[in-house]
C-alpha positions in Angstrom: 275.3 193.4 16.4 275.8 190.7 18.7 278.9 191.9 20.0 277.5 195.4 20.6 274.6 194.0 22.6 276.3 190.9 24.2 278.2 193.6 27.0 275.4 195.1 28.0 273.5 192.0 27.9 276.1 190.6 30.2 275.6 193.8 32.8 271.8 194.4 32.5 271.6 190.6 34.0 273.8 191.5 36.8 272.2 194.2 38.3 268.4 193.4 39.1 266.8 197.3 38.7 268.2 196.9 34.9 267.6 193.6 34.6 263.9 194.1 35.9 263.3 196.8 33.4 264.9 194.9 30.4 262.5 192.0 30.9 259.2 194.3 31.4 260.4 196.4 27.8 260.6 192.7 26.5 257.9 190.9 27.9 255.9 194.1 26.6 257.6 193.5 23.0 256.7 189.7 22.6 253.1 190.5 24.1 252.7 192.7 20.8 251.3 194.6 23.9 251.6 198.6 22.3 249.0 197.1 18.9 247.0 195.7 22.1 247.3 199.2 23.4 246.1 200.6 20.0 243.0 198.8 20.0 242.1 200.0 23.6 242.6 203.5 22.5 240.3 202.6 19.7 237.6 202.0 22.0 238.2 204.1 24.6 237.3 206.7 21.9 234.7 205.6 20.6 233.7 204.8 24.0 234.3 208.2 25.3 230.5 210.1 24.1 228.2 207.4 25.0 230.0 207.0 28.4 229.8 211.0 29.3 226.0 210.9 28.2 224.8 207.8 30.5 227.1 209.4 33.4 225.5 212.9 33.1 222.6 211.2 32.9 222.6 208.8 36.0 224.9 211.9 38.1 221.3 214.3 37.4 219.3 211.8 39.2 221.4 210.8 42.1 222.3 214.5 43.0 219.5 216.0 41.5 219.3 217.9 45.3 222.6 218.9 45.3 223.2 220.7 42.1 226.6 222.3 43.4 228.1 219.0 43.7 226.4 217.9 40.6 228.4 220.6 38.5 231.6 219.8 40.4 231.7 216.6 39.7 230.8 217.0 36.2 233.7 219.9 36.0 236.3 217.2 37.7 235.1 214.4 35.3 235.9 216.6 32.2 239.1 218.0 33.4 240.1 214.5 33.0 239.8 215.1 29.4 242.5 217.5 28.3 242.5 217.9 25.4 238.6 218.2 24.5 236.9 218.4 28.3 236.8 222.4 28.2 234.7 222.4 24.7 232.8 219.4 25.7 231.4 221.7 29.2 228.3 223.1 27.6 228.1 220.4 25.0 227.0 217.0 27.2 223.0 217.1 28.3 222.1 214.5 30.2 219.3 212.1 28.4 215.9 213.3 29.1 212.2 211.6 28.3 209.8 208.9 29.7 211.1 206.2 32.0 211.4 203.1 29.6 212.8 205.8 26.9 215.9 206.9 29.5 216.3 203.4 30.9 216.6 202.0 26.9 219.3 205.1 25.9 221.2 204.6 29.0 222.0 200.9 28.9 222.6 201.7 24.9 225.5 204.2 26.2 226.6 201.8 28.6 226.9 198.9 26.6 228.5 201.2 24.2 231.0 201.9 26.4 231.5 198.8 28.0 233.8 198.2 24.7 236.7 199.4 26.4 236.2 197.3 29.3 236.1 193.9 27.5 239.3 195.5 25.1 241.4 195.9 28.6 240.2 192.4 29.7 241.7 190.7 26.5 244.6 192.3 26.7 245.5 191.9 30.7 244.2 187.9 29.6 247.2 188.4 27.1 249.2 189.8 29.3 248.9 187.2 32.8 248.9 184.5 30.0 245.5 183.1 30.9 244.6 180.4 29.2 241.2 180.9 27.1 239.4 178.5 28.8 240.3 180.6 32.1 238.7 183.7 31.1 235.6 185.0 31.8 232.8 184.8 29.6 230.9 187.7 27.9 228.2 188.4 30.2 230.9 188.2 33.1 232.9 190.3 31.0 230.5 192.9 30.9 229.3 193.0 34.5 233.0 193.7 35.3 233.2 196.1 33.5 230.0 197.9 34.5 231.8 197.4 38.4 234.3 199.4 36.9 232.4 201.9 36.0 230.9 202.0 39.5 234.2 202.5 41.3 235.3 204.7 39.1 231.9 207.4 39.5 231.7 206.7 42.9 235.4 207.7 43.6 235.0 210.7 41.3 232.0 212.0 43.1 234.0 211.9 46.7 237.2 213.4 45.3 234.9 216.4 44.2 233.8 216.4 47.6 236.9 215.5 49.7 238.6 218.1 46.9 235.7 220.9 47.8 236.3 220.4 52.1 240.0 221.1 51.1 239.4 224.3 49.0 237.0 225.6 52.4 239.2 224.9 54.7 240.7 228.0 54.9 244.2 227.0 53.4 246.7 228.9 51.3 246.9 228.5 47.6 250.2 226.2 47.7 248.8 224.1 50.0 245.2 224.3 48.8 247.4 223.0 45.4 249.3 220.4 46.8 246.4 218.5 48.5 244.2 218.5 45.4 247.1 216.6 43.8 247.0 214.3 46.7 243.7 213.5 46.3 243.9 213.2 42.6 246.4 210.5 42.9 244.5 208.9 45.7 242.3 209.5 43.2 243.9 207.5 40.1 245.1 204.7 42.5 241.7 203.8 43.3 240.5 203.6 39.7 243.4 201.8 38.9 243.3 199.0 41.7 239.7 198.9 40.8 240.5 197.9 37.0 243.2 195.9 37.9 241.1 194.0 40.3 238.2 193.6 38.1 239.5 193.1 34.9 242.4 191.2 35.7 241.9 187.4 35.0 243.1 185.8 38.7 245.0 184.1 40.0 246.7 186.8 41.6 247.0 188.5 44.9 245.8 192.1 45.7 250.0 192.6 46.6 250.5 191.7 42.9 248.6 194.5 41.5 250.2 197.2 43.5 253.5 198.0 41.8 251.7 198.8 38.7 248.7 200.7 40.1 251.8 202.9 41.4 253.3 203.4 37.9 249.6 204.2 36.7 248.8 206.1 39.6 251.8 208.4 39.1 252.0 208.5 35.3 248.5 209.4 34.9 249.5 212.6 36.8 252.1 213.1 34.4 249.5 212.5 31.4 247.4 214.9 32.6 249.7 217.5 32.4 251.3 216.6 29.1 247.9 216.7 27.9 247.1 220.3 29.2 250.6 221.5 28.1 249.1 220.3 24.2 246.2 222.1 24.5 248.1 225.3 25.7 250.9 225.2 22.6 248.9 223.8 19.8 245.1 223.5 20.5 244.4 227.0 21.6 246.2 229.2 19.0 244.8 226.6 16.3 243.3 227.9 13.6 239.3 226.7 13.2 240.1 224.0 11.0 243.3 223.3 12.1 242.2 222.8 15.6 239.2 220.6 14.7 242.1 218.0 13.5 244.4 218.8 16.1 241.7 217.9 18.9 240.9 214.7 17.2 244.7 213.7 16.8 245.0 215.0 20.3 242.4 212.9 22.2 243.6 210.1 20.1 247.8 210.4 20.9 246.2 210.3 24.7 244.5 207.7 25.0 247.1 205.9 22.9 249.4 207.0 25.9 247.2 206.2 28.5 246.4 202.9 27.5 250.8 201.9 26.5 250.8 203.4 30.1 248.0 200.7 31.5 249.8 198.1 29.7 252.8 198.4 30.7 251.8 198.7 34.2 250.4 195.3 33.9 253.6 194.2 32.2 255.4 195.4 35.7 252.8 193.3 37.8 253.3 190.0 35.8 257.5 190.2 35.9 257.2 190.7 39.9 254.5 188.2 40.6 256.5 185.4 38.3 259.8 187.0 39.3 260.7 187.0 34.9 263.6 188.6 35.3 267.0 188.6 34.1 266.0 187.7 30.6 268.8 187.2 27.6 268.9 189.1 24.9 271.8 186.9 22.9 269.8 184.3 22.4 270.6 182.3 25.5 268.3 181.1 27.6 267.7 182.1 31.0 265.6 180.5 33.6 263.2 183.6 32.9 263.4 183.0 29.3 261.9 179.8 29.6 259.5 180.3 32.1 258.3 183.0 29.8 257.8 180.6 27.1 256.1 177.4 28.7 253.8 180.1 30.1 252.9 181.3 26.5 252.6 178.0 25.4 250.4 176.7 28.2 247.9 179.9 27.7 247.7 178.4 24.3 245.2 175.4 25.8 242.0 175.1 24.5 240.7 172.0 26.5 241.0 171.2 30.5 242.0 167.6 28.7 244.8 169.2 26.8 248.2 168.8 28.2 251.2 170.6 26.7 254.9 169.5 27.4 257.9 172.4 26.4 261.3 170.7 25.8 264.5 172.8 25.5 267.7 171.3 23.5 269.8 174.0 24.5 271.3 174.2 28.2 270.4 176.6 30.4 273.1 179.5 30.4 275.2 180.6 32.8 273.3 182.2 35.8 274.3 185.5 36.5 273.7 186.5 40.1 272.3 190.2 41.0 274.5 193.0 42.9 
């Protein structure tokens, strides 16, 4: 096997696009990032109901004088949901009562969903290689992620209404269709500096976020459409029972996507910021190898006082300059 790999081993470190992308899908390996991803998915699902209540629910009283945006919005936030946002149109009511009764069911819903948040905060921790004395603490935690939530309703609602100008402005249907996929990936790049920024234990610089909200921005596009194309070839011709499994595995397999997709994003950001690239994968050890693994070793710290030395017996291979 060694002799198979060792060539392209050889070439991949030569040529710095390859080499870049090698070290990402291996960085992403020894992060056991796509089990991290599964437990995001996990709940961003469970997360999903109680969010869409508490956002109904706060959208009613904010634009409760502008009901035409209110239903816009609403329709733009579940068209986010391929797979199930259709069925779940005339399903989510926002939370109605006395004042102490809504104010106690929405910050249930919230903290409910605030589970997904604190999920993508471990894993970018795990991910940057911050040590656990470095990250934030629960009630920090949380208040992030409520931020999050913030920017992410807040650039829904003017999307809608950027979105709704566009559609009025008198312009043909190509182009009326081209600039609502401009503004959707203004859209998604937003939301995605915004939880890369917030959730993302520092240090880093807002210029070491960027690459990957790109790769999110763009492959959330993509997502969107793959999710549609499911809902098209297997959802719609389901049969009744069928389909009720189909839409669960379906909104599952999505966020599972979404959230490999996330990770690996933030995979991109750490080998550009550390510059963790060529890595070997023979055995020998480049620079980026071991850079990688004092790293992992120093997030291991569970004390300020703690100091952890990383010794190497075998030489540093040969280093292999890019094109």
């Amino acid at each position: 096997m060694r002799r198979i790999v060792a060539p392209f081993d050889r070439w991949q470190r030569r040529h710095s696009v390859v080499g870049f992308a090698v070290a990402v899908i291996k960085k992403f390996s020894e992060d056991r990032a796509s089990s991290l991803g599964a437990l995001i998915a996990f709940y961003a699902f469970f997360s999903l109901f109680p969010l869409l209540l508490a956002f109904v629910s706060i959208l009613g009283f904010v634009l409760e004088d502008n009901p035409t945006l209110r239903a816009d919005v609403l329709d733009t936030a579940l068209a986010q949901i391929p797979v199930i946002g259709a069925q779940l149109a005339d399903e989510v009511q926002p939370l109605t009562g006395s004042g102490p009764a809504l104010a106690i069911g929405l910050l249930g819903a919230l903290w409910a969903a605030l589970g997904v948040t604190l999920a993508l905060g471990r894993a970018f921790a795990e991910i940057w290689d911050v040590p656990r004395l470095n990250q934030p603490n629960g009630v920090i935690a949380r208040l992030r992620g409520l931020a999050v939530f913030t920017v992410l309703a807040v650039t829904l609602v003017a999307a809608t209404a950027v979105a709704g100008l566009a559609a009025g402005g008198g312009m043909d249907a190509v182009l009326t269709r081209i600039a609502a996929e401009l503004i959707s990936l203004a859209a998604n790049a937003v939301a995605f500096l915004a939880v890369f920024a917030l959730l993302t234990p520092r240090p880093w610089a807002l210029r070491d976020l960027l690459p990957g909200v790109a790769l999110a921005a763009l492959g959330a596009l993509a997502l969107q459409a793959l999710g549609g194309w499911y809902v098209d070839r297997t959802i719609t011709d389901a049969s009744a029972i069928y389909g009720t499994f189909a839409i669960v595995i379906g909104l599952l397999s999505w966020f599972w996507l979404g959230s490999q997709l996330l990770l690996l994003a933030a995979e991109v950001n750490v080998v550009q910021r550390w510059r963790l690239w060529p890595r070997s994968l023979t055995g020998e050890l480049e620079p980026a190898d071991r850079d990688v693994l004092r790293r992992a070793v120093d997030a291991a710290r569970a004390d300020r006082r703690e100091r952890i030395t990383v010794d190497f017996d075998e030489p540093i291979g040969p280093v292999v300059g890019p094109d």
